[in-house]
C-alpha positions in Angstrom: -163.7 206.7 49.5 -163.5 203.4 51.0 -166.3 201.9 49.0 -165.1 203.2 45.8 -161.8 202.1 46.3 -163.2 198.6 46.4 -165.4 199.0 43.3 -162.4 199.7 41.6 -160.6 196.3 43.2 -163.6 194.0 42.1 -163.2 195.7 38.6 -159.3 195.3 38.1 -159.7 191.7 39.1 -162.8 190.8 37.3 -160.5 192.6 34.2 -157.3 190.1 34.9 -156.6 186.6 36.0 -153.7 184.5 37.2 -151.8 182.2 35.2 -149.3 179.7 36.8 -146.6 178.2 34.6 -143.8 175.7 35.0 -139.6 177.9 35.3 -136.5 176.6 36.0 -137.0 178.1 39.1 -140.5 176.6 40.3 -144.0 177.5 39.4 -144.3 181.1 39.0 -147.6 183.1 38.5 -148.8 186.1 35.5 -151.3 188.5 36.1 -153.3 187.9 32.4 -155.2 190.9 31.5 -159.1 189.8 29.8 -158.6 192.0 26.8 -160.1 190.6 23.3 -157.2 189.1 21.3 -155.6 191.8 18.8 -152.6 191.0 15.8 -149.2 192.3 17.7 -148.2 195.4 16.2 -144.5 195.4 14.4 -143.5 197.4 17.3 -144.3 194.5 19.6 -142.5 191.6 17.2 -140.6 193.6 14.2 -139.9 192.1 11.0 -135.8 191.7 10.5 -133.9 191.3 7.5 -131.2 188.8 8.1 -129.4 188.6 5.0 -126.9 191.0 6.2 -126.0 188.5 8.9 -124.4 186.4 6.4 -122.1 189.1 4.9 -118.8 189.7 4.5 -119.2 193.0 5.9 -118.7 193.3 9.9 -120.8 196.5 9.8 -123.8 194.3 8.0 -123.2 191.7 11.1 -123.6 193.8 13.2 -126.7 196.2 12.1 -128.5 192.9 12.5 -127.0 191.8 15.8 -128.4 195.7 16.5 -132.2 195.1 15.4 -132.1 191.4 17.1 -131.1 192.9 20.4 -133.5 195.5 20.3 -136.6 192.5 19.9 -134.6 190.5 22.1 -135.6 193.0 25.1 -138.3 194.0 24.0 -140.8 191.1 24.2 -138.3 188.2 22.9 -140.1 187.6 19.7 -139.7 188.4 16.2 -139.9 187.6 12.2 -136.9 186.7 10.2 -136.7 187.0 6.4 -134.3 186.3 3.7 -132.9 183.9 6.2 -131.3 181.7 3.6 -133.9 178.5 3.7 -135.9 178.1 0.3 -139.2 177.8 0.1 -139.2 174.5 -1.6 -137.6 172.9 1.5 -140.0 174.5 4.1 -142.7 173.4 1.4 -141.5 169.9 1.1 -141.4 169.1 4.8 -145.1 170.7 5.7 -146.4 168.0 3.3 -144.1 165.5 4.9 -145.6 166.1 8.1 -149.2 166.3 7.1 -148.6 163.3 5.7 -147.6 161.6 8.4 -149.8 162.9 11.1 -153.0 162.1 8.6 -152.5 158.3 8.9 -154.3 155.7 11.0 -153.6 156.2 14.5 -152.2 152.4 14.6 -149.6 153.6 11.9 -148.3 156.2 13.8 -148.6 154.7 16.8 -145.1 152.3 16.0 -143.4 155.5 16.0 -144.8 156.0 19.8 -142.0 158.1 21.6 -142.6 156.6 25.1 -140.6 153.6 23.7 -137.7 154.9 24.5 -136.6 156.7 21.6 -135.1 159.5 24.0 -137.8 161.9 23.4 -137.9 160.8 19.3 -141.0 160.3 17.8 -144.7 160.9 18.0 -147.3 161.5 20.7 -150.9 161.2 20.5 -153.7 163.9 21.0 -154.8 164.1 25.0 -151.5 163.0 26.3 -149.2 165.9 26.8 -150.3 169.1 29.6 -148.0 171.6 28.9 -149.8 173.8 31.1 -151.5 172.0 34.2 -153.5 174.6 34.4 -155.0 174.8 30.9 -155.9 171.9 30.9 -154.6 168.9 28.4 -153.2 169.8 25.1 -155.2 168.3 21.9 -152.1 168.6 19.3 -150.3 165.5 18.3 -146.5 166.1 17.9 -143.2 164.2 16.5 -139.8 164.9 17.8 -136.9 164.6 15.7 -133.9 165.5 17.6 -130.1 166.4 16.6 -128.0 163.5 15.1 -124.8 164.4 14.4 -124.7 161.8 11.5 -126.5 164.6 9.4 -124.5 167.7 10.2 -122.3 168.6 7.7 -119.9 170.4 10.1 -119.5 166.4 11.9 -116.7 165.1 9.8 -116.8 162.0 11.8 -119.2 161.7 14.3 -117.2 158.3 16.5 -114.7 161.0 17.2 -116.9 162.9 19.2 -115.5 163.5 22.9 -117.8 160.9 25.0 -118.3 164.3 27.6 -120.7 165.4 24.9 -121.6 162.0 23.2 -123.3 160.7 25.7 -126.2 162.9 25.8 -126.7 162.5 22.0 -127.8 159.0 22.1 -127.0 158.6 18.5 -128.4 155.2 18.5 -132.3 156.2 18.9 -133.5 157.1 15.1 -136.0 159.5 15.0 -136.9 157.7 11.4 -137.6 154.1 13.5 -141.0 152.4 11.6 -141.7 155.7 9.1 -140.2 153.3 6.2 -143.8 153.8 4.4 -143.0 157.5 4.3 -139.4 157.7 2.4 -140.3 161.7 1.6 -140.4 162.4 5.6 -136.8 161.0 6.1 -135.5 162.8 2.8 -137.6 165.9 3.7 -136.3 167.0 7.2 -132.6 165.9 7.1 -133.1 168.7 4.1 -134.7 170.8 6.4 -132.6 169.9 10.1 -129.8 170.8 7.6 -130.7 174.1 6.4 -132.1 175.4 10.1 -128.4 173.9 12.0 -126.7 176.8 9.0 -129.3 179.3 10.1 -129.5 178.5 13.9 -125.5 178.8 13.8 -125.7 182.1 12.2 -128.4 183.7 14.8 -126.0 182.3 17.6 -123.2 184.6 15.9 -126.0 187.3 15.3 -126.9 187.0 19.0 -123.2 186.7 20.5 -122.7 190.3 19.0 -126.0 191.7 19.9 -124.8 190.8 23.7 -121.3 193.0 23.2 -119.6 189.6 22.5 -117.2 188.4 19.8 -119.5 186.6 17.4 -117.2 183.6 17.7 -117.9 183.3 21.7 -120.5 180.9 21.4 -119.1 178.9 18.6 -117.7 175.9 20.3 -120.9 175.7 22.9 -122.9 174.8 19.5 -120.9 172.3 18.2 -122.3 169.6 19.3 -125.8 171.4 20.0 -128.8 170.7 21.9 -131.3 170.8 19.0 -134.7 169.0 18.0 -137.7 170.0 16.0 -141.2 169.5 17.3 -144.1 169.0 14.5 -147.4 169.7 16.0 -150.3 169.3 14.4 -153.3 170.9 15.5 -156.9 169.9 14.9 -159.3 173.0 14.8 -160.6 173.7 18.2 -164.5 173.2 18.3 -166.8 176.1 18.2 -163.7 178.6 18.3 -162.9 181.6 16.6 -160.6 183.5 16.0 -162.3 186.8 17.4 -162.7 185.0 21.0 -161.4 186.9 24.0 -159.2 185.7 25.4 -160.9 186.4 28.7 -162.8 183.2 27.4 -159.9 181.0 28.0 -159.9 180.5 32.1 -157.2 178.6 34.1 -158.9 175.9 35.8 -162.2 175.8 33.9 -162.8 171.9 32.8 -164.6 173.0 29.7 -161.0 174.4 28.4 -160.0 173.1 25.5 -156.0 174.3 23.9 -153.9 173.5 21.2 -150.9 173.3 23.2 -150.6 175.4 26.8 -148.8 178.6 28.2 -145.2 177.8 28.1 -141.5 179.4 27.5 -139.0 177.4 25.9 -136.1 175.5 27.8 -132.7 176.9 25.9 -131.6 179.7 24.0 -133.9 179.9 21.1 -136.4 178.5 19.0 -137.0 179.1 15.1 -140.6 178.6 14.4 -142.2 178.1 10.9 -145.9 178.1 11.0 -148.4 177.6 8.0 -151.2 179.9 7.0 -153.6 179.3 9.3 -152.5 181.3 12.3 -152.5 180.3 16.2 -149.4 181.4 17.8 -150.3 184.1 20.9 -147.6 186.0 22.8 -147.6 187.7 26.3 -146.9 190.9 25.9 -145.0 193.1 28.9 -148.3 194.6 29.6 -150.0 190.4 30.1 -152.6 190.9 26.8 -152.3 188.0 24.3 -151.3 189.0 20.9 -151.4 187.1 17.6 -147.9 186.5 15.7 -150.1 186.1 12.3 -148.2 184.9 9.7 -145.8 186.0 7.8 -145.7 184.6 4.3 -141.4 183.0 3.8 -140.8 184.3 7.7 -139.8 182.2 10.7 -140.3 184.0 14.0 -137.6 183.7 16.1 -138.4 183.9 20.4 -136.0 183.9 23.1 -135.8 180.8 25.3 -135.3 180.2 29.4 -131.1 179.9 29.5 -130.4 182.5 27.1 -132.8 184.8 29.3 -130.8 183.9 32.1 -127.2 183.9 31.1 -128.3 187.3 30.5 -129.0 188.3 33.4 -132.4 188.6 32.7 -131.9 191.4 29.8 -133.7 189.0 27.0 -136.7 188.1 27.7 -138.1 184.5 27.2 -141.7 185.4 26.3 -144.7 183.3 27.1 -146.7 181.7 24.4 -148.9 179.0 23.6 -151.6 177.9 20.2 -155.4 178.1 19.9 -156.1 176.8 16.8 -159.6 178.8 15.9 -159.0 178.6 12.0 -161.9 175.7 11.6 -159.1 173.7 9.5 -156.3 171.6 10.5 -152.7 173.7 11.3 -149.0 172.9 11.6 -146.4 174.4 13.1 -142.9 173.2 13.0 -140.7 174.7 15.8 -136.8 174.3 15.9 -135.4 174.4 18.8 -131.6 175.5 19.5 -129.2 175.4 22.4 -125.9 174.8 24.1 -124.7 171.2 23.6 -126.3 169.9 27.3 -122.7 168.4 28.2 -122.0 172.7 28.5 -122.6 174.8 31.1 -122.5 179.0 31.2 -123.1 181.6 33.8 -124.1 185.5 33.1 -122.6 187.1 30.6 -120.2 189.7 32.3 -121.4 192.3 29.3 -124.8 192.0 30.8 -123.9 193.1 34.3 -123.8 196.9 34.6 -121.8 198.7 36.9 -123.4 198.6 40.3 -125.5 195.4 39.4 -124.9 191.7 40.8 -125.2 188.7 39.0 -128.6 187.0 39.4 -127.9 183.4 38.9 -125.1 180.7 39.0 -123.2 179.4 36.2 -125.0 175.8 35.6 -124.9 172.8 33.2 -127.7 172.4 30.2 -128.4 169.3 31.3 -129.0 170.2 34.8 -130.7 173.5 33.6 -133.0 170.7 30.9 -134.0 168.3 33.9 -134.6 171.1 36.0 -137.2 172.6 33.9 -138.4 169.3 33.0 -138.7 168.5 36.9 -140.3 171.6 37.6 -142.9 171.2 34.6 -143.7 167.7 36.3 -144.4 169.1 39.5 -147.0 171.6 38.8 -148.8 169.1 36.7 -148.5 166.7 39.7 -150.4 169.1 41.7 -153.5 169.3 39.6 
């Protein structure tokens, strides 16, 4: 019995590896199963019908806030459609951005975010490590964060209370030396526009899927922690998109990724992707699936601090990119959260009766450094 028993060890753990990753509460470890990749079912990251969320109708509000809650604990990932953003806009700002990442790397180097542009701007291939572990990340990216100057809801953005001005740093352009591009300026004010409408909407959506008045969050988004993040991804050599992913092994030097194993720092993230496919997701049982795409879809994933003012009943889902398409890919992630001059605790509707409340009430900006920190750490121990 003894021997057999330890056949079956060897087998489970030639079968599964470890994967650290960075969390706001330190480096913690997932047991990855070596199963060949597989398209996630629509069980594992449905396909919901928004439109209801913008009608009159409380009972339409809230059969979406339902179906969102439902993905939301399931594995914290799903499609939206008829989400209110045309085509033409999406459209518009995917050539924008190829257009911009297909220049001379001396062009887009002026734009270099490591100038102090807090966090705007772009960063070249082989110099970001999202995962340590992974090795480095091969994408090039652009950040364009929030500037109140372009929300519509900002009647006058000097009046802003300094509490949450001073972490907008209105002064940094994300548009600094992209004169040559006019179209890339004009194209995502258009589409940072349309997603602050949407993003505003799903934080209703997910304040009622939480047993909440769809107002509760309202005045935590006001002046909201918010960026996009264009990555561009050049195809991975000698990949395909039938590897295992058994084939991708922490620690091997021969790794090569399109942007690591990570979960996102805030409450959510609305992702629009092009045709080419890329995105994997943990799934509860640790297989990567594929989120293929959805042609006029976002998919919408559950970030760190809404997971934890939750108590831990959403789940923020690991993910990362492997582009094995043999051509080039975008993606063009939104990311959405409480203005970081905020703070929240758990939610009292997610504490049953009998149950204690896991974690402390704490400030985005503490909760943004810490996972910042933390990220820094485990790279710092390669």
């Amino acid at each position: 019995m003894a021997s057999t028993a330890t056949a079956t060890n060897v087998s489970a753990q030639a079968e599964t590896m470890q994967l650290r990753l960075a969390s706001g509460n330190g480096p913690i470890t997932r047991t990855i199963r070596r199963t060949p990749l597989r398209d996630a079912s629509p069980s594992e990251i449905p396909l919901i019908d928004v439109s209801p969320m913008f009608s009159d109708s409380l009972a339409d509000r809230q059969g979406v806030a339902r179906k969102v809650h439902d993905a939301a604990t399931n594995n914290g990932f799903f499609y939206i459609s008829n989400h209110g953003i045309p085509a033409e806009v999406t459209d518009s700002a995917h050539v924008a951005c190829l257009d911009f990442f297909r220049q001379d790397m001396d062009v887009k180097m002026k734009t270099d975010a490591n100038k102090g542009s807090f966090h705007n701007g772009y960063r070249a291939p082989d110099t970001q490590r999202l995962n340590p572990d992974e090795g480095v990340d091969i994408r090039e990216s652009y950040t364009i964060r929030y500037d109140p100057r372009i929300d519509p809801t900002i009647a006058d953005p000097s009046s802003i209370p300094e509490q949450a001005a001073k972490y907008l740093h209105i002064h940094n352009s994300p548009w600094e030396n992209t004169e040559n591009l006019p179209h890339f300026k004009e194209s995502f004010v258009r589409y940072f526009q349309a997603c602050l409408v949407l993003a505003r909407a799903l934080t209703r959506a997910f304040a009622l899927s939480l047993g909440l008045d769809e107002g509760a969050f309202d005045s935590k988004v006001q002046y909201p922690d918010a960026a996009f993040g264009l990555n561009y991804y050049p195809p991975i050599a000698g990949g395909s998109s039938d590897k295992a992913a058994a084939t991708l092994t922490p620690g091997d030097p021969d790794v090569r990724v399109s942007i690591g194993s990570h979960t996102d720092f805030q409450l959510f993230t609305i992702l629009w992707q092009d045709s080419n496919g890329g995105l994997q997701v943990l799934n509860r049982e640790g297989q990567w699936i594929g989120a293929r795409p959805v042609e006029g879809t976002f998919v919408v994933n559950i970030a760190d601090y809404l997971q934890r003012i939750t108590n831990d009943r959403y789940v923020s889902t690991v993910h990362r990119a492997q582009n094995w398409s043999g051509r080039e890919r975008v993606s063009m992630p939104f990311f959405w959260g409480f203005g970081l001059h905020e703070s929240c605790g758990v939610l009292d509707s997610c504490v049953a009766a009998g149950e204690e409340k896991k974690y402390d009430e704490i400030r985005c900006i503490d909760w943004f450094n810490r996972r910042i920190g933390n990220m820094l750490d485990l790279s710092e121990e390669k």
